[in-house]
C-alpha positions in Angstrom: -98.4 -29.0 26.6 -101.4 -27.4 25.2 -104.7 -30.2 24.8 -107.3 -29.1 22.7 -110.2 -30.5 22.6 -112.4 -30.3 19.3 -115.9 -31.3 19.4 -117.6 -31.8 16.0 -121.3 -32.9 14.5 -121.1 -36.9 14.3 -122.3 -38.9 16.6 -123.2 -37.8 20.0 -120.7 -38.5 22.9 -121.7 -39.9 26.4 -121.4 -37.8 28.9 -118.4 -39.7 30.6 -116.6 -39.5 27.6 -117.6 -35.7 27.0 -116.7 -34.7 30.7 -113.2 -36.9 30.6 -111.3 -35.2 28.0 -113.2 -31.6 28.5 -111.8 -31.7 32.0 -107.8 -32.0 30.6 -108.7 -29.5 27.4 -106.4 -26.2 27.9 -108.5 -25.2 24.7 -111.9 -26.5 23.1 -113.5 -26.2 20.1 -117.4 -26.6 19.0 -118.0 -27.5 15.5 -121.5 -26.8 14.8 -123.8 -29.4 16.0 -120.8 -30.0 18.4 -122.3 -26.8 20.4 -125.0 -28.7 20.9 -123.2 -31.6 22.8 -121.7 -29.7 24.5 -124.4 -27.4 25.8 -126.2 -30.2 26.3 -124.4 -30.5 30.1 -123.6 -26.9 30.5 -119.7 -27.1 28.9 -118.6 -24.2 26.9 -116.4 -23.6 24.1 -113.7 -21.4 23.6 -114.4 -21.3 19.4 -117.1 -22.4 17.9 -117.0 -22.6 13.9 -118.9 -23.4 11.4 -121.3 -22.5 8.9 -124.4 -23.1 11.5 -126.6 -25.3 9.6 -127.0 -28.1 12.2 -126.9 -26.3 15.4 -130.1 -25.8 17.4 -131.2 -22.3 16.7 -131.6 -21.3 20.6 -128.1 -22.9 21.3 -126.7 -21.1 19.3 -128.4 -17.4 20.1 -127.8 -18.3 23.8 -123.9 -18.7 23.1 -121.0 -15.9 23.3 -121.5 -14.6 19.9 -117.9 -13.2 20.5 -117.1 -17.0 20.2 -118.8 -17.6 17.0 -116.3 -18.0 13.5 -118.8 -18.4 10.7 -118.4 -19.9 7.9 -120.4 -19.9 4.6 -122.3 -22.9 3.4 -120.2 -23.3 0.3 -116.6 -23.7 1.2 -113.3 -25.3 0.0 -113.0 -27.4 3.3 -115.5 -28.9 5.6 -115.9 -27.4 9.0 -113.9 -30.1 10.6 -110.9 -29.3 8.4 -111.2 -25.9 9.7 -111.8 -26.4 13.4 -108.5 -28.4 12.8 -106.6 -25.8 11.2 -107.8 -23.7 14.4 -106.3 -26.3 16.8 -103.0 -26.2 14.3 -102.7 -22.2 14.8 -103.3 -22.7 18.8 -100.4 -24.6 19.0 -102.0 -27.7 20.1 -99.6 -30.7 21.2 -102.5 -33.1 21.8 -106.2 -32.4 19.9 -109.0 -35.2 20.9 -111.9 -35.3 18.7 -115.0 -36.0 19.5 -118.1 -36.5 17.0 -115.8 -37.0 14.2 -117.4 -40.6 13.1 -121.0 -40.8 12.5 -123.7 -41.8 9.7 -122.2 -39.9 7.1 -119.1 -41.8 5.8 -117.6 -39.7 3.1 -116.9 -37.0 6.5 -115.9 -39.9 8.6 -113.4 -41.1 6.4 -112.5 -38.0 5.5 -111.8 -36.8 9.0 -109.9 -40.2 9.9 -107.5 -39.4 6.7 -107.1 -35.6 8.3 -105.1 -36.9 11.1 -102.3 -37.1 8.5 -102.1 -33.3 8.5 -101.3 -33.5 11.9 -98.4 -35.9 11.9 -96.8 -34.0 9.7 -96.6 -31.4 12.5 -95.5 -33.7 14.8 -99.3 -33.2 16.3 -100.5 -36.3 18.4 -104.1 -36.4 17.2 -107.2 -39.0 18.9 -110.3 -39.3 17.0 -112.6 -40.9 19.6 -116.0 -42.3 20.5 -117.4 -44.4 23.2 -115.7 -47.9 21.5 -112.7 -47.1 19.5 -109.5 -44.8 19.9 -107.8 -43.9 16.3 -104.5 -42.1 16.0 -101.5 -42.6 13.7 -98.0 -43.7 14.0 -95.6 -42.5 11.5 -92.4 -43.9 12.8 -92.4 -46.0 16.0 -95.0 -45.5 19.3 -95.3 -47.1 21.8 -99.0 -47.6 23.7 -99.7 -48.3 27.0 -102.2 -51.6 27.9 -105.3 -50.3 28.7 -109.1 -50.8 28.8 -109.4 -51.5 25.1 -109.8 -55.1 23.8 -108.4 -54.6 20.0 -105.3 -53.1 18.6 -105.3 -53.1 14.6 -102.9 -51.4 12.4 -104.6 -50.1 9.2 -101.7 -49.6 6.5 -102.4 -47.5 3.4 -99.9 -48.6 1.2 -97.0 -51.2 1.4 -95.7 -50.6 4.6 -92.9 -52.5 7.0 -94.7 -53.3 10.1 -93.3 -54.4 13.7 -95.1 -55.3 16.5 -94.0 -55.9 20.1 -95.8 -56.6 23.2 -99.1 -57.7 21.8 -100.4 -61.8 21.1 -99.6 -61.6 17.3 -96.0 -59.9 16.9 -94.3 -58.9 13.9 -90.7 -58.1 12.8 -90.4 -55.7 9.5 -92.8 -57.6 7.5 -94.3 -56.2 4.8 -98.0 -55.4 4.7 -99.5 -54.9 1.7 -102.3 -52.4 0.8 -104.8 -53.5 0.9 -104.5 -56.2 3.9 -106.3 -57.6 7.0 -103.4 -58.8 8.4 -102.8 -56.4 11.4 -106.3 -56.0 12.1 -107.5 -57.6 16.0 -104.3 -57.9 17.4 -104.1 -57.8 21.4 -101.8 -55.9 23.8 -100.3 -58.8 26.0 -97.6 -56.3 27.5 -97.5 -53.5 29.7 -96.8 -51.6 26.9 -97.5 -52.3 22.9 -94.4 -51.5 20.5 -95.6 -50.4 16.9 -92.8 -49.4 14.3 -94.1 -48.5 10.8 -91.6 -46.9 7.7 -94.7 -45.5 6.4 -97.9 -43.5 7.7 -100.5 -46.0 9.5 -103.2 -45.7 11.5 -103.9 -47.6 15.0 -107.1 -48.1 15.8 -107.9 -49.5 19.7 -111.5 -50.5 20.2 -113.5 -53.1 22.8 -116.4 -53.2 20.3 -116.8 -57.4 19.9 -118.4 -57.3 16.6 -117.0 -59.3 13.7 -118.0 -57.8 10.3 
């Protein structure tokens, strides 16, 4: 199994989180300001891509520049895309990705959508930060109980849902896009049982907030 590790220019990571899945990455990435993160407490990449806009200026000179795939400003996909493509061609099993949510929410979305290019490649892909978990299931999964709070299932388009294991189950009903109606569900199992006939996301998160 081959865990790559991708570490992009959103929001900066906590250490903890940083250190955890850098530890089990076979393979990490830096996306641009993502070098700086990781610099930050002396972690290196093994690739670090981009087109270098956002990245501290001494970072970056003080890097491998043997490491460094640049990109130019003007591009037909956004350094993310491409760091992910790199994972892809590594013959990742498992890519975490860090920094992939932040301020600018065309990129966020954008990156969250992304992680349908991996299923297709039968890629398990986790964007991450230090409240929510998002991955995919295309198919059934099943997910293990564990520190987070919230399970939601975010359909985008009519999809047969069924959940088993969690407070609110479900039994091939049909969710409509758009629709609230698997969103704050609770693992009550050891184990959570999600079976979808269409591609969803699955969010986890222990953030309380109601919007």
């Amino acid at each position: 199994m081959v865990n790559t590790l991708i570490v992009s220019g959103g929001s900066e990571p906590g250490r903890d989180l940083l250190e955890r899945y850098y530890k089990q990455a076979d393979k990490v990435i830096a996306v641009d300001k993502g070098l700086n993160y990781l610099s930050k407490y002396g972690f290196e990449a093994d690739y670090i891509i981009g087109d270098f806009d956002s990245v501290d200026t001494k970072v970056l000179a003080d890097a491998d520049q043997d490491k460094l795939i640049k990109y130019p400003s003007e591009k037909s996909m956004t350094d993310f895309e491409i760091a992910l493509e790199k994972a892809i061609e590594l013959k990742s099993d498992n890519i975490y990705l860090l920094s992939a949510m932040g301020d600018r929410m065309d990129h966020t979305m954008a990156n969250i959508l992304l992680l349908k290019r991996l299923a297709t490649l039968d890629i398990r892909g986790y964007i991450l930060d230090e409240n929510n978990l998002i991955s995919y299931v295309d198919g059934e999964i099943e997910i293990d109980k564990n520190d987070y709070k919230y399970l939601s299932i975010v359909v985008l388009e009519d999809t047969l849902v069924t959940l088993k294991g969690v407070k609110y189950t479900l039994d091939k009903e049909k969710v409509s896009f758009p629709s609230s109606l698997t969103i704050s569900n609770e693992i009550v199992d050891d184990k959570g049982y999600i079976e979808t006939d269409k591609f969803s996301l699955y969010m986890l998160t222990d953030h309380k907030e109601n919007i």
